[in-house]
C-alpha positions in Angstrom: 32.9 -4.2 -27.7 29.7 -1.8 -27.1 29.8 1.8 -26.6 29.8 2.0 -23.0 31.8 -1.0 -22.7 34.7 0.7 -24.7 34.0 3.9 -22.2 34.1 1.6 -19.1 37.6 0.4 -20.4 39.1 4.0 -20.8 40.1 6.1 -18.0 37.7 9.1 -17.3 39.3 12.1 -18.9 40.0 14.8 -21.8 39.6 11.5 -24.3 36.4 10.5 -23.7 35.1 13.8 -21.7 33.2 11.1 -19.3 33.4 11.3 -15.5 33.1 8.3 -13.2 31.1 8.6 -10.0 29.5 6.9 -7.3 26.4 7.1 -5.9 23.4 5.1 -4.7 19.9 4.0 -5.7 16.9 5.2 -3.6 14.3 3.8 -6.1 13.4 0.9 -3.2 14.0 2.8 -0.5 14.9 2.1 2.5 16.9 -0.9 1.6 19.1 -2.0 -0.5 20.4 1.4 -1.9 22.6 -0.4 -4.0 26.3 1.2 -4.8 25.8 3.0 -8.5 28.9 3.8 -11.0 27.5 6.5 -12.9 28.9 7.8 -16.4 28.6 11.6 -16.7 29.1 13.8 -19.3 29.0 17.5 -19.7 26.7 17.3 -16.3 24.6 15.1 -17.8 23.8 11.2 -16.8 24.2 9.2 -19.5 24.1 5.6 -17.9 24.2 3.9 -14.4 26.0 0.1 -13.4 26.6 -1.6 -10.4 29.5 -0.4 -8.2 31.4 -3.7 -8.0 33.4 -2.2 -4.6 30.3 -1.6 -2.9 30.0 -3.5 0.7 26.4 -4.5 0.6 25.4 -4.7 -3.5 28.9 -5.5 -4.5 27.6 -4.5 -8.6 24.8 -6.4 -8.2 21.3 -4.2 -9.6 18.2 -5.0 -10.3 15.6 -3.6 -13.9 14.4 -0.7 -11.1 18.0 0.4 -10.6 18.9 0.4 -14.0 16.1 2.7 -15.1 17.8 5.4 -12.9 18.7 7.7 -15.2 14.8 7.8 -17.0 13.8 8.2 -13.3 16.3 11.0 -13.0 15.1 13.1 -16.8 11.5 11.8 -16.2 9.2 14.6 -17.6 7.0 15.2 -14.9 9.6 15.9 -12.6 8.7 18.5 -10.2 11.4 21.7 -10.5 10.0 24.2 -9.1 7.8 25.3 -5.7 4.1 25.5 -7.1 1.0 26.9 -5.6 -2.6 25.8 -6.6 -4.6 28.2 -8.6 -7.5 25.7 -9.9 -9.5 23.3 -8.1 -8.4 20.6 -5.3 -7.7 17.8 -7.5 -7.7 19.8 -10.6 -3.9 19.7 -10.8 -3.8 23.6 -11.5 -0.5 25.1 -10.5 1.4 28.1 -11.1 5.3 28.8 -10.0 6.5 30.4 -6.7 9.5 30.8 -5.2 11.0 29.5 -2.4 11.0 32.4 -0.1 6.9 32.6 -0.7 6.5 28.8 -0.4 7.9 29.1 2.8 6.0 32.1 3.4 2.6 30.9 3.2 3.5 27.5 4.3 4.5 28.8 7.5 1.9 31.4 8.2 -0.9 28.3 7.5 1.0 25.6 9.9 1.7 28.5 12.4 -2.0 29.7 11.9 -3.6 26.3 12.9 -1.4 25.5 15.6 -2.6 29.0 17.1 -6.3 28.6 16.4 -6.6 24.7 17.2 -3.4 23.5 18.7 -0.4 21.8 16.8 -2.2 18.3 17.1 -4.5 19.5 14.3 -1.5 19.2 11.9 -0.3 15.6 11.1 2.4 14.9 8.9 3.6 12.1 6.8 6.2 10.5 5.2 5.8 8.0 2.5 8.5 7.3 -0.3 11.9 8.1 -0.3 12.8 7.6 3.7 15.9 8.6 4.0 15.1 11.7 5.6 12.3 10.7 8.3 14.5 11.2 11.5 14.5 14.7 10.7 10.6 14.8 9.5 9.8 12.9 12.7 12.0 15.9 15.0 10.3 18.3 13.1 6.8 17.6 14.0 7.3 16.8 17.8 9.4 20.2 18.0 6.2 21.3 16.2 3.8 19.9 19.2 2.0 17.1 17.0 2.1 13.7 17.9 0.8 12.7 14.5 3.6 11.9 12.4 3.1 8.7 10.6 4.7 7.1 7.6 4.0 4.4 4.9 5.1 1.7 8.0 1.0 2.1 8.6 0.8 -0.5 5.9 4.4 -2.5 5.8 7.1 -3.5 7.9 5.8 -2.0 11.5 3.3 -4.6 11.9 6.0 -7.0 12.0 8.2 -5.2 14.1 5.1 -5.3 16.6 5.2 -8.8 17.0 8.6 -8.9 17.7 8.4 -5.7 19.9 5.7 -8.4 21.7 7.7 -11.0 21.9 11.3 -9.7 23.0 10.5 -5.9 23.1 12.9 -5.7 19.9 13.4 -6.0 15.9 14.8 -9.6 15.3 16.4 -10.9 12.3 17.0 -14.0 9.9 20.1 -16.1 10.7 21.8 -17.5 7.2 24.0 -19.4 9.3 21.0 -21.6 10.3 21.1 -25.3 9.1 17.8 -24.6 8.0 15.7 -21.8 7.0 12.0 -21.1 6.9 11.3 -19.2 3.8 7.9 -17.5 5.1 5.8 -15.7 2.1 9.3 -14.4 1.2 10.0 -14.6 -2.8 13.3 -12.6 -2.9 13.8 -12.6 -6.7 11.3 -10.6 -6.8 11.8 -8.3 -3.9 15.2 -8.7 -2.9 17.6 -9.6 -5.2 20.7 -10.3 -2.8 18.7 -12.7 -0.7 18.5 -15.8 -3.1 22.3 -15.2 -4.4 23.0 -15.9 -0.8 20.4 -18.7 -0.4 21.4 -20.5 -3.5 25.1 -20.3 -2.3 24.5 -21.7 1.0 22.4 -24.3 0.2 25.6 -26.0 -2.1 26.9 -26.3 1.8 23.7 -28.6 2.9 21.2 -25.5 3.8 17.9 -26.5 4.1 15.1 -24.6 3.2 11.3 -24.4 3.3 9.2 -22.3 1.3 5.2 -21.5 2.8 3.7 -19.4 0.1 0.4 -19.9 -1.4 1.9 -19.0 -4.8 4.4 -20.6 -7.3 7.3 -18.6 -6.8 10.8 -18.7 -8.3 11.8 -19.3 -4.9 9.6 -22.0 -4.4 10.8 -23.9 -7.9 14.6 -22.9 -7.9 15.2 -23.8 -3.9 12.8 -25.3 -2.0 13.4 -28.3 -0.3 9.5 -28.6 0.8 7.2 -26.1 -0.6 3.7 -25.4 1.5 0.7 -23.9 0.2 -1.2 -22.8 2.7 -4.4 -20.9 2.1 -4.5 -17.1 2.4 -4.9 -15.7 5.8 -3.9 -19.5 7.3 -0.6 -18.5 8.4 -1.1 -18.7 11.8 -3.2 -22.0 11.8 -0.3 -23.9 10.4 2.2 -22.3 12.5 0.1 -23.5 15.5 -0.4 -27.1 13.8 3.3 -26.5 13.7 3.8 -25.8 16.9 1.7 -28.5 18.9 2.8 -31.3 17.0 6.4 -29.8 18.3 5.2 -29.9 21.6 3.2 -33.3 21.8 6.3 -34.9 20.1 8.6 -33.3 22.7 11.0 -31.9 19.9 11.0 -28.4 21.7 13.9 -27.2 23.8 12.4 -27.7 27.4 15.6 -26.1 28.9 16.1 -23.1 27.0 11.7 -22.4 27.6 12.2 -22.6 31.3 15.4 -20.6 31.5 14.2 -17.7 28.8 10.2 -17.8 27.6 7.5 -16.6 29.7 3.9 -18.2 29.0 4.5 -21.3 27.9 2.1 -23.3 29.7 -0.8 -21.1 29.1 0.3 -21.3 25.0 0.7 -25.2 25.1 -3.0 -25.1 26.3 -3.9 -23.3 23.7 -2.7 -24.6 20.5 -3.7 -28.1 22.1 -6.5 -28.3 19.1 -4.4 -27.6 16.4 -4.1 -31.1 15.9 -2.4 -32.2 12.1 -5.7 -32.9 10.9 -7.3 -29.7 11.8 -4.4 -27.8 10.6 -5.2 -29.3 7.3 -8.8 -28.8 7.4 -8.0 -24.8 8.0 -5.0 -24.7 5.9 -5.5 -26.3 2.8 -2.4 -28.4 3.2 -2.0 -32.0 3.7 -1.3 -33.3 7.2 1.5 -35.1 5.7 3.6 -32.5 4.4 2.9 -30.6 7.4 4.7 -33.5 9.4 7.6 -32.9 7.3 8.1 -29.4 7.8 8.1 -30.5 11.4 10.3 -33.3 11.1 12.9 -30.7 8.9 13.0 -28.7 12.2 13.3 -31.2 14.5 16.0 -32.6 12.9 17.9 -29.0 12.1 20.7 -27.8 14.7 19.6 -24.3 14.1 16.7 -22.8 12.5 15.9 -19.5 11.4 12.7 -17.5 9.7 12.9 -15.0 6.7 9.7 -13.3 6.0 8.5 -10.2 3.8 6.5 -8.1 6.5 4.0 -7.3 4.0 2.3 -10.3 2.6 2.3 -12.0 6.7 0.6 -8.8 8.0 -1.7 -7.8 5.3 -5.2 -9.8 7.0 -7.4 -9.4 9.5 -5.4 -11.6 11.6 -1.8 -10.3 10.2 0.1 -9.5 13.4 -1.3 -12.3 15.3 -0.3 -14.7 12.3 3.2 -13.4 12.6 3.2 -14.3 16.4 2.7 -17.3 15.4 4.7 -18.1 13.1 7.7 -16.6 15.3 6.4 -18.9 18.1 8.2 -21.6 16.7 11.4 -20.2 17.4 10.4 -19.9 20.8 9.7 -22.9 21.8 12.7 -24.6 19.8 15.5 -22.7 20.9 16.3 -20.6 18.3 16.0 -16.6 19.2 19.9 -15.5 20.0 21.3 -18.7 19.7 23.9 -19.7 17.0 21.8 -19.8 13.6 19.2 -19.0 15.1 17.2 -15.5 15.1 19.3 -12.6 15.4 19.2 -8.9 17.4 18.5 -6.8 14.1 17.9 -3.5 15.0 17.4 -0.6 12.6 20.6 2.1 13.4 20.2 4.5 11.1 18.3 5.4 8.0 16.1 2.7 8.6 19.4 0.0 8.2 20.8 -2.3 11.0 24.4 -1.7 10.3 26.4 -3.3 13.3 26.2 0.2 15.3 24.1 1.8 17.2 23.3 5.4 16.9 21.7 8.3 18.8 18.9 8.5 16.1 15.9 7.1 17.9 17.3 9.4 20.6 17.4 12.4 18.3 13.8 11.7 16.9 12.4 11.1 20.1 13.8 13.9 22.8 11.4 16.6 21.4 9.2 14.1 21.6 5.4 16.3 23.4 4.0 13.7 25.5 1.8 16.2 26.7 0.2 16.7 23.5 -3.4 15.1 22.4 -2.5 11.6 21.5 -1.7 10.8 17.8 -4.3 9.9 15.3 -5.3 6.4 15.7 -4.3 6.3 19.0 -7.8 5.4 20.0 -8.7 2.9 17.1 -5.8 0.6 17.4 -4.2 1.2 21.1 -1.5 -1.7 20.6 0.1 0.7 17.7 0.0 3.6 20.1 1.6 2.0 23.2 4.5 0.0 20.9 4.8 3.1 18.5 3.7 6.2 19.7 3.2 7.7 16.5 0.3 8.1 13.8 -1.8 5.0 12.3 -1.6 6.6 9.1 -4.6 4.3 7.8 -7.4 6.1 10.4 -6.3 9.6 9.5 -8.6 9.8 6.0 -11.6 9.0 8.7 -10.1 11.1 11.3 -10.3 14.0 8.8 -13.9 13.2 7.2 -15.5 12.9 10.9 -15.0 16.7 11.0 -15.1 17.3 14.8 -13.1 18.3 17.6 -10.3 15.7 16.8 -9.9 16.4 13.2 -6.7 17.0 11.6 -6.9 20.5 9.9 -3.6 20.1 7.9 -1.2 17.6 6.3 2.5 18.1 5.7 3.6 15.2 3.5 6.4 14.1 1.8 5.9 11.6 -0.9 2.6 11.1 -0.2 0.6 8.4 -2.1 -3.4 7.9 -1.2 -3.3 5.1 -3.5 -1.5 2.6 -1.2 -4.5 2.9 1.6 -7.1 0.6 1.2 -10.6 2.1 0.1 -8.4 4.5 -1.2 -11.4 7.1 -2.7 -11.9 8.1 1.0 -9.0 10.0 0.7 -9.6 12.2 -2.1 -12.8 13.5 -0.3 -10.4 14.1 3.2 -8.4 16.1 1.2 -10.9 18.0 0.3 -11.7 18.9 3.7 -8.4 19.7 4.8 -7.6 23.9 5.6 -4.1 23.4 3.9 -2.1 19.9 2.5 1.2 20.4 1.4 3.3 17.7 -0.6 6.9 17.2 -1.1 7.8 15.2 -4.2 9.5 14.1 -7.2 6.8 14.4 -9.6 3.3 15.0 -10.0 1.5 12.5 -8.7 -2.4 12.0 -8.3 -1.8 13.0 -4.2 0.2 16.0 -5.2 -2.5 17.4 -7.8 -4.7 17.8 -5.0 -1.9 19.9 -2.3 -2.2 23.3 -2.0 2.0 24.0 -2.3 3.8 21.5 -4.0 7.6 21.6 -3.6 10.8 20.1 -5.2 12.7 17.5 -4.0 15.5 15.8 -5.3 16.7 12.2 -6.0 19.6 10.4 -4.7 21.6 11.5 -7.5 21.6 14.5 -6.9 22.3 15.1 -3.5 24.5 14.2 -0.3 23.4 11.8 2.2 25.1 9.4 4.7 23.7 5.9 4.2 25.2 2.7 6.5 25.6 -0.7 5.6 25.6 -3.9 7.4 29.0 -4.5 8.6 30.2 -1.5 9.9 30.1 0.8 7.2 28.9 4.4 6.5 29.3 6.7 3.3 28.5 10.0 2.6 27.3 10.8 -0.9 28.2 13.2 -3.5 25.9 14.8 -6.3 26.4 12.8 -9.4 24.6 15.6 -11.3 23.7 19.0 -10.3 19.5 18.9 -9.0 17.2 19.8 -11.8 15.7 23.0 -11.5 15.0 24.9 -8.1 14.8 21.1 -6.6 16.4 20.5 -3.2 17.3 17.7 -0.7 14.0 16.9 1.7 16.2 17.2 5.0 17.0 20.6 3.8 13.3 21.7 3.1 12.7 20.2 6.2 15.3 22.8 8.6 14.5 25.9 5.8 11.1 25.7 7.0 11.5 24.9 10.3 13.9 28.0 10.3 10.7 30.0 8.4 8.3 28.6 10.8 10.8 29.8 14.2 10.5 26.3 15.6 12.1 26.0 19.0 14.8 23.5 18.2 18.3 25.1 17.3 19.6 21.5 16.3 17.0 20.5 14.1 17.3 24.1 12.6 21.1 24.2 12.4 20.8 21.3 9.3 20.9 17.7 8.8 24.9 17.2 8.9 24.9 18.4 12.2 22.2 16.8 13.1 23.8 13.1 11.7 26.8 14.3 13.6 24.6 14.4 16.9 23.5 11.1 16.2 26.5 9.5 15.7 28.6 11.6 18.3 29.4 8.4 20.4 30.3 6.8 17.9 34.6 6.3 16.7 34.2 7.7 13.3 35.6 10.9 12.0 32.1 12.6 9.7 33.8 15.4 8.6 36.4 12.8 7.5 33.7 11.0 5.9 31.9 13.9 3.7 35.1 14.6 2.3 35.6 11.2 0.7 33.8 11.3 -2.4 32.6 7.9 -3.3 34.2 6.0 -0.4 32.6 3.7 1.9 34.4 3.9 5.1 34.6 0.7 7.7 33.9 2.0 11.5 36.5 0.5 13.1 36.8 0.1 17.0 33.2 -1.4 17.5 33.1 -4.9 18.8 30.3 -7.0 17.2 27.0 -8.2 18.6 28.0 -11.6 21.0 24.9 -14.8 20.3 23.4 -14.7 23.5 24.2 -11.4 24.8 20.2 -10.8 25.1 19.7 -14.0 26.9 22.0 -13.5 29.3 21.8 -10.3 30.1 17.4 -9.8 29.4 15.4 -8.6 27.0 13.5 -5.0 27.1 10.0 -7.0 27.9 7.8 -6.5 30.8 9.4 -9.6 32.2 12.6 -9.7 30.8 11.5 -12.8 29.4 10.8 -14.0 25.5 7.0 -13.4 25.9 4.4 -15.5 24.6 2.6 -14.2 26.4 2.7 -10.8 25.6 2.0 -8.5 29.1 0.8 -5.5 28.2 -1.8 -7.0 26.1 -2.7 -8.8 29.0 -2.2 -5.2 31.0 -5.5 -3.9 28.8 -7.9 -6.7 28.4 -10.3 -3.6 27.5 -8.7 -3.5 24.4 -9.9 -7.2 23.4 -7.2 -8.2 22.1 -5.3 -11.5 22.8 -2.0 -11.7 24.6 -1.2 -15.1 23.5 -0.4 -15.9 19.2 -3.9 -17.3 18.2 -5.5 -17.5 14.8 -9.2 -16.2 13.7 -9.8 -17.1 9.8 -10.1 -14.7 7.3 -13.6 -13.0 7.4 -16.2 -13.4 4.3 -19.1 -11.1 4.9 -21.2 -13.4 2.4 -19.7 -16.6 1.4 -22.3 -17.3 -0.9 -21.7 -13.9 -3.0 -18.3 -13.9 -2.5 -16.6 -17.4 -2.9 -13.3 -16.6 -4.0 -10.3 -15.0 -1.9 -8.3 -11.9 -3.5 -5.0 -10.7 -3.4 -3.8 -7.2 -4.4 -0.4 -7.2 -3.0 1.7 -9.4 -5.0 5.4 -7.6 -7.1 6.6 -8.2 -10.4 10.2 -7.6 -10.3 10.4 -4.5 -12.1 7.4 -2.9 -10.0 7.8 -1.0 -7.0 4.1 -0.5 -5.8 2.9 2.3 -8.2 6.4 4.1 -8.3 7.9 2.9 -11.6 4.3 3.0 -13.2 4.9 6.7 -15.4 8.5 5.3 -16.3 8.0 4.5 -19.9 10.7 1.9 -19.6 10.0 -0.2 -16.5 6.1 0.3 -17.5 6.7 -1.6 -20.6 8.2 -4.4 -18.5 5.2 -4.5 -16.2 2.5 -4.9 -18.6 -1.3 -4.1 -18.6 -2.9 -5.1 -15.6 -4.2 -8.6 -15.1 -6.4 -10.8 -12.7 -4.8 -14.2 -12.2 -7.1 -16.8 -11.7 -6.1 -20.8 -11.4 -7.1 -22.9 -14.4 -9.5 -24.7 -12.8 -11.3 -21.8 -11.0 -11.5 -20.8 -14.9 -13.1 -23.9 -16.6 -15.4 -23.4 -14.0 -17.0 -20.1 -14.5 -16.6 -19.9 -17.7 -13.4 -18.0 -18.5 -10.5 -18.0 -20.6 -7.0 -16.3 -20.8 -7.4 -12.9 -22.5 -11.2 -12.9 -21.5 -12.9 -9.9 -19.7 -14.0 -10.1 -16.2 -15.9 -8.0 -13.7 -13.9 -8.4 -10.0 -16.0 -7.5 -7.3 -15.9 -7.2 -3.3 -18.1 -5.7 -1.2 -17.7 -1.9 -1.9 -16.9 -1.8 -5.7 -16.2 -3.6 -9.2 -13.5 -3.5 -11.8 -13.2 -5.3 -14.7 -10.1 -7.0 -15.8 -8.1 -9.3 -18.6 -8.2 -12.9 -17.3 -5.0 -14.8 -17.0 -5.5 -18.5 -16.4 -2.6 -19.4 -14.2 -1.5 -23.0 -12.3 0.6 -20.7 -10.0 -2.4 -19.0 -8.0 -4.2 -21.6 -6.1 -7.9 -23.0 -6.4 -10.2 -20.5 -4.4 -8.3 -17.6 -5.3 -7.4 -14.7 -7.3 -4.3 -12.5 -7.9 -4.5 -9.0 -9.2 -1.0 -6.7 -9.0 -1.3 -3.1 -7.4 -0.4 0.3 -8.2 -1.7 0.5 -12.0 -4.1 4.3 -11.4 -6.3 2.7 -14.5 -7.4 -0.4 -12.7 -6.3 0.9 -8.9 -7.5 -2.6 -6.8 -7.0 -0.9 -3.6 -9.9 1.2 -4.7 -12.2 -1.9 -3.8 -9.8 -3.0 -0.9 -12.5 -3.0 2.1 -10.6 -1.1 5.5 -12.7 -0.8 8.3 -14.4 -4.4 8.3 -11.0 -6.5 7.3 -8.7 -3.8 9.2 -6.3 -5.4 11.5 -7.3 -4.7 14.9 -3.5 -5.4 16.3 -2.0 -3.4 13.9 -4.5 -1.0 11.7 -3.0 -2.9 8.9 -5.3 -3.4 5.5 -6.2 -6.7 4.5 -5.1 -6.5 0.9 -4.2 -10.1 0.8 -7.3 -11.3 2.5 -10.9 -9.5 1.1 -13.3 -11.8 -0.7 -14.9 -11.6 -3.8 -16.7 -12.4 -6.8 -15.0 -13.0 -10.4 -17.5 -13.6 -13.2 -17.1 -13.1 -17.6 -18.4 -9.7 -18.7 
């Protein structure tokens, strides 16, 4: 028996001087937050393990939650306010206190709302989220439109293409007979996902993997693995789709009764015969016939996808249309096993309730204001979102004229996830004041003009739901380090500095949960006095298959849509109202004959988060280009060799790693390493999605070549 495993077997007290505690992990925020048992001892965290009694993690963890406690003593924390003395970008700081932070903070937001208007300040969440309900209140009670998060670049597109299709966030069905694995690897990026795959399929579960990569998912589970090239999502979802339809394995009923547009989409995937979609695709016609023939011959079928790797092309949101189309046309939206009402409740989690929290974000809401930043670059975000395109507000600040943002009020703000990411440094330096809220110092915050403390899940209180009914409210496991605080209560302290005219935002974030969830039959007070409990809402009836169907769907016709109506509303905005596919675009196929991808995970990587952890970093490894063995012999290059990478705005030179799990025509590089940042050489404007706004960092050409 080990050390801790002696201490585990003990009960916490005088003996052994160790306290037990619960708590959760916010390293991948917003989901999981897996259940934490923490070991403390004299205030100190000494080690973290999976709560076993935990509703949604039940002791499962993963290498990023285990490093918790060298995420918690990491020694660049941020512990106290700082103001900068030296040079924008110079990371030149000297201590403050609170009181003054707030001070000048307020006087400079105050001052450029009075000189420009309050739509000259933008502000921006990125990592942790748990707070953005009350960073979202806190700008429209401010007068800006502009608040925008990290969703600029994952998950909202996605959400888009649902909102097109039934005006709401849908979800995977693991009751379906079988299951549509879509560029979704969750051993990599969620853990829990092929637990409940590889348990499920020992009951007959189908399932199909589409990913152009050798996954773990791919060898442990898949039934039929396609590799279609990147960016052809959509092609072979329309190949898909019309060899559905010619066949007649559709659901003709359940179309007439509940999907609006069909016979305007049968006409147009009409072309997408097998043979093309092979010829665009990359895979053979006859494998494509089998994925078809799995789903005609499933009772129930259902998609799981990762939002990021479907949306990040020129063509992302469109692709996902597609893709979704099949469920469409089969059946298999609100049906049993089929895709399921999934709406986010609170905290960014769909928990079986429904809260007042969109309510509560969006009731101060000035719709009179100038519209947000990106509002007039990509209108579909606008009218489904309302909010900021994060990924036009580096340009919207470097145009300098009458529409430029003036100030930025960030927390966890991370220029290294945009694409062409330098343009940001030389926004910031054009901004009258940027303030960051964060954990450490990271290459965003070195260039804020006040930097302030927050604190991690460990050391604070939060409520967090969970699928199922359920709802806790945390406790600090260990005291926060230094002068750091909770970001919800930075957020009221300064609205309070800043007199903001909203007496609920300003009266704190448990009152403002307990507006939100003032309709709903829990006790909170009840709640933040159990320390470590996760309570079960009782009194709520679950969501009934079919309830949507029956009763309509929040579309302009009330109607599945594939044809999507306010597209077709604003034909100015040239954009298509029907799923259709464009192919990746190569500026110069001659120069640039290979595809990249920069947005692959390793498991103990969370974008560039985990990159200053000494621990997880010597997991991840030095950064690599993965090219197939083939593509290798062929130029030249082998494993361990340098090569330049280069698109069309930059180079960087690599270590080679010949791979068979990249495909022919491609190249893999991992993000978030500062020494070899990819994104850096990510093209926006020309590759940016013109649905969404979202990057192409799965879909920019290049040129790969021995140094």
């Amino acid at each position: 028996m080990n050390e801790y495993d002696a201490i585990k077997a003990k009960i916490p007290g005088e003996e052994t001087g160790i306290e037990i505690k619960h708590s959760i992990c916010a390293i991948c925020s917003p989901a999981p937050h897996c259940g934490l048992t923490c070991y403390v001892k004299d205030g100190e965290l000494i080690k973290v393990d999976g709560w076993k009694e935990h509703p949604d993690s039940k002791g499962g963890m993963c290498t990023k939650g285990r490093s918790n406690r060298e995420w918690l003593y990491r020694k660049d924390r941020i512990l106290y306010p700082l103001k900068r003395v030296g040079e924008r970008g110079e990371g030149k700081f000297e201590r403050i206190s609170w009181e003054e932070a707030y001070d000048i903070i307020a006087e400079k937001l105050n001052g450029v709302k009075a000189e420009y208007g309050a739509d000259k300040v933008a502000f921006y969440s990125g990592y942790n989220k748990w707070y953005r309900s009350m960073l979202a209140r806190f700008a429209h009670s401010f007068g800006s439109q502009s608040y925008g998060t990290e969703h600029s670049s994952c998950f909202a597109s996605g959400l888009m293409a649902w909102q097109c299709a039934t005006g709401m966030e849908m979800g995977m069905n693991l009751g379906a007979k079988l299951v549509i694995g879509w560029a979704c690897n969750g051993y990599y990026s969620m853990y829990k996902l092929p637990m409940g795959i590889e348990m499920l399929k020992k009951y007959g579960m189908k399932y199909i993997v589409i990913d152009p990569k050798i996954t773990p998912a791919s060898a442990r589970f898949a039934d039929l693995h396609l590799r279609p090239r990147l960016g052809t999502d959509g092609a072979l979802a329309l190949t898909m789709a019309n060899t559905l339809i010619q066949n007649g394995w559709i659901d003709r009923e359940y179309i007439s009764k509940y999907v609006h547009g069909f016979e305007e989409y049968r006409e147009s995937v009409k072309d997408y015969t097998l043979e093309k979609g092979e010829e665009l695709t990359g895979v053979p016609a006859r494998d494509i016939m089998k994925a078809v023939e799995m789903i005609r011959d499933a009772r129930s079928v259902s998609i799981t996808e990762s939002s990021a790797p479907l949306a990040h092309h020129h063509n992302g949101m469109q692709n996902y249309r597609c893709i979704m189309s099949l469920l469409a046309i089969t059946g298999n939206i609100d049906t049993k096993g089929g895709q399921s009402p999934s709406e986010s409740s609170f905290a960014e989690r769909s928990t079986g309730y429904m809260t007042g929290e969109p309510k509560f974000m969006a009731e101060t809401y000035p719709h009179n204001a100038a519209k947000a930043v990106g509002a007039d670059v990509h209108p579909l975000w606008y009218a489904l979102r309302h909010d900021m395109q994060a990924n036009d507000l580096a340009d919207n600040i470097l145009a300098q004229d009458g529409n430029s943002i003036k100030a930025l009020y960030a927390h966890g703000m991370n220029y290294r996830m945009f694409a062409e990411d330098k343009r940001w440094l030389e926004a910031f330096k054009k901004l009258d004041f940027f303030v960051d809220v964060d954990l450490f110092m990271t290459d965003s915050a070195k260039w804020a003009d006040i930097v302030l403390p927050c604190c991690t899940s460990l050391e604070r209180s939060e409520f967090k739901g969970y699928p199922g009914m359920y709802i806790m409210y945390t406790h600090p496991v260990v005291q926060p380090l230094g002068e750091s605080k909770r970001d919800v209560d930075i957020i009221t302290e300064l609205a309070n500095a800043m007199e903001i005219d909203d007496e609920l935002l300003c009266s704190g974030y448990e009152n403002c949960v307990k507006y939100m969830f003032k309709d709903i039959p829990v006790d909170l007070d009840d709640v933040m006095r159990r320390d470590g409990e996760v309570i079960k809402i009782e009194g709520i009836a679950p969501y009934e298959t079919g309830t949507m169907l029956k009763n309509g769907w929040p579309t302009t016709t009330g109607k599945i849509e594939l044809k999507n109506e306010i597209i077709a509303a604003h034909p100015e905005w040239g954009l298509d109202a029907l799923p259709t596919y464009v192919p990746p675009i190569n500026p110069n196929p001659e120069k640039y004959p290979l595809l990249l991808c920069s947005g692959a995970r390793k498991p103990n990587m969370l974008h560039s988060r985990l990159h200053d952890s000494p621990w997880e970093r010597s997991l991840t490894g030095d950064p690599v280009l993965e090219i197939n063995s083939v593509d290798g012999k062929r130029l030249g290059i082998e494993s361990g060799d340098e090569v330049e990478l280069t698109t069309s705005i930059g180079s960087l030179v690599f270590k080679a790693e010949l791979t068979g799990t990249v495909m022919e025509g491609q190249v893999n590089v991992y993000h978030g390493y500062r020494e070899k940042d990819i994104n850096s050489i990510i093209p926006y404007k020309e590759l940016a999605d013109p649905y969404s706004g979202y990057p192409a960092y799965r879909e920019a050409y290049c040129s790969v070549r021995k140094v």
